[in-house]
C-alpha positions in Angstrom: 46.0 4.8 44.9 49.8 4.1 44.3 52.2 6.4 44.3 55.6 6.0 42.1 58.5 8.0 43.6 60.8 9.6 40.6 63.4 12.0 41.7 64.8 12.7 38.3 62.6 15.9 37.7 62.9 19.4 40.1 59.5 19.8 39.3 57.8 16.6 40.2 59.0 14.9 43.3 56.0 12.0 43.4 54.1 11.1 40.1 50.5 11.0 40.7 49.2 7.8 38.9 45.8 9.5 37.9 48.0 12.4 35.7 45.4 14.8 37.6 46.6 18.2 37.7 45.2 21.4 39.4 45.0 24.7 37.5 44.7 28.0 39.6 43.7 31.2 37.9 44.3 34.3 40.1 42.1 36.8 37.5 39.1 34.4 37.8 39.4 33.1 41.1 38.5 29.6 40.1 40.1 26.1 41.2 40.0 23.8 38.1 40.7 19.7 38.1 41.9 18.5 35.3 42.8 15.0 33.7 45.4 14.0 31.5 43.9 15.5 28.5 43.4 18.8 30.1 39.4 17.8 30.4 38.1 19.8 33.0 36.7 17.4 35.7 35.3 20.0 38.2 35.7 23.6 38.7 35.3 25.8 42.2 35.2 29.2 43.1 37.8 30.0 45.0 39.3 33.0 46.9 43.2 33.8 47.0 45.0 36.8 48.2 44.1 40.0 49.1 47.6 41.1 48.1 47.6 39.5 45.0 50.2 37.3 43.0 53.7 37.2 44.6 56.1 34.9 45.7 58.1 37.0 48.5 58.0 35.6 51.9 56.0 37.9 54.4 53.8 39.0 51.4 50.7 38.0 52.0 50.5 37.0 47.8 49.6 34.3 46.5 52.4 32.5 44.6 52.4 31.8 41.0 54.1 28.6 39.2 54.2 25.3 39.5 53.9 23.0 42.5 53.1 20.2 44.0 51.1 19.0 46.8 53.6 18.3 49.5 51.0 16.7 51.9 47.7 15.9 52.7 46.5 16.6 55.7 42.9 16.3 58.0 41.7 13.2 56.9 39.4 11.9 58.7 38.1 15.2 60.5 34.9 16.3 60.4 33.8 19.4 57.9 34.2 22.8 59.6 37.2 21.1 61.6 39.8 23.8 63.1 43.5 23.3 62.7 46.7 25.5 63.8 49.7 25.1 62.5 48.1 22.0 60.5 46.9 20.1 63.7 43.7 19.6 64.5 42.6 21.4 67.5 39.4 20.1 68.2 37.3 22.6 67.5 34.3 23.0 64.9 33.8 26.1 63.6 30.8 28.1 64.7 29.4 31.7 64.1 29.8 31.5 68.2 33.6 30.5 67.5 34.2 32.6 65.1 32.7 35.9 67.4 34.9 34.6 70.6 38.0 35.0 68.2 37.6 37.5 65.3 41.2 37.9 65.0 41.6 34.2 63.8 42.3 33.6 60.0 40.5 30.0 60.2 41.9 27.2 58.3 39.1 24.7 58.1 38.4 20.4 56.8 41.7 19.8 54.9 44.8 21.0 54.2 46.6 20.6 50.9 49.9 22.1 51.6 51.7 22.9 48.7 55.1 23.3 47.4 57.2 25.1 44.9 58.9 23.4 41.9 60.4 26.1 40.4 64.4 26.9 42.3 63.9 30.7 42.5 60.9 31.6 41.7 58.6 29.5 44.1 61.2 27.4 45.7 64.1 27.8 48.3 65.5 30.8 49.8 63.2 34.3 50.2 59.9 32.6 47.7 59.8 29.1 48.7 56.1 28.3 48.7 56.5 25.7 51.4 58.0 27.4 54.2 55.9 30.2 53.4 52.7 27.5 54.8 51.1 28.2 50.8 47.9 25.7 51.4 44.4 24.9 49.6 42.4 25.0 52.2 38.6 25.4 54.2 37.2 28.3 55.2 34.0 29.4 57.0 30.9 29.2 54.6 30.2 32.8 55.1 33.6 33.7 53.7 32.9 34.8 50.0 34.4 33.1 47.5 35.2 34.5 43.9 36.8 37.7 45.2 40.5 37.7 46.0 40.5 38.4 50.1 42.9 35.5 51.7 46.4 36.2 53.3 48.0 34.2 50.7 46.0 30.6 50.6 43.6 29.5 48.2 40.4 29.1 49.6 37.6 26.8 49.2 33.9 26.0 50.6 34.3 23.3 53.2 32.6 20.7 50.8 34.2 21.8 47.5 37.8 20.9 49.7 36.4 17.7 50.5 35.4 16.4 47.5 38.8 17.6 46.2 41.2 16.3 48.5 39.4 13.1 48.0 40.3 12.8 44.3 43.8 14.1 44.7 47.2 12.8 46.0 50.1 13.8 47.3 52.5 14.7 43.9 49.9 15.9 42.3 51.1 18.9 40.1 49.3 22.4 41.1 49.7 25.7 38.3 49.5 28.6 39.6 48.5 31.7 37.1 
């Protein structure tokens, strides 16, 4: 998949050549991909934060708007795949793993780290969605899905994130409602 680079819009830095966009809806925790003519392509449950929507840093909310994906990242690592601070640490997660560290907040298979578009409301200074490590993400199977109970992150089953980050690139827009 190519990428074209445009820097003449705020809110698109890369233009994904599929016109794929994602479509987030906080009130019924779904995860939809769409096409160019708004056809839905797939739809996942998803889980988002146990805070709610909000764009303040240190809020544990989930931030509303429009982004992009920034990056792409776990590639190549194997489903239930740990990462901290977007690395992969080697691990695979376990119920054993899991009891061994029940503080973690596990961030599982791929990472699609997302970034704000909008100067103000979900970009820059005290909201800006990067810095605040905003992601679409794996989590343990276990975790249920459909019921708002992340620390800001969308969350997906470990094969739904798989099969998306696979049809997705990096610029592709992300709308957060």
């Amino acid at each position: 998949m190519r990428l074209s680079f445009r820097r003449s819009s705020e809110e698109n830095f890369f233009a994904n050549e599929q016109n794929l966009k994602i479509e987030i809806s906080i009130a019924e925790q779904k995860l939809r991909l769409l096409d160019d003519a708004d056809a839905v392509l797939a739809e996942y449950a998803i889980s988002t934060a146990k805070n709610g929507a909000g764009e303040q840093k240190n809020s544990g909310c989930t931030p509303r708007g429009k982004h992009i994906i920034r990056a792409k990242i776990g590639a190549g690592e194997p489903s239930g795949s740990v990462f901290i601070s977007r690395r992969p640490t080697g691990e695979i997660w376990s119920p054993r793993l899991a009891a061994e560290n029940p503080e973690r907040d596990f961030i599982l298979t791929r990472i699609l780290w997302l970034s704000g578009c909008e100067v103000g409301v979900n970009r820059l200074g005290a909201v800006d969605t990067m810095q605040r490590y905003i992601y679409i993400h794996g989590t343990p199977d276990i975790e249920p899905m459909g019921i708002a109970c992340s620390h800001g992150c969308v969350r997906m089953r470990n094969a739904d994130v798989l099969e998306l980050f696979e049809r997705v690139a990096v610029g592709t827009m992300v709308v957060i409602r």
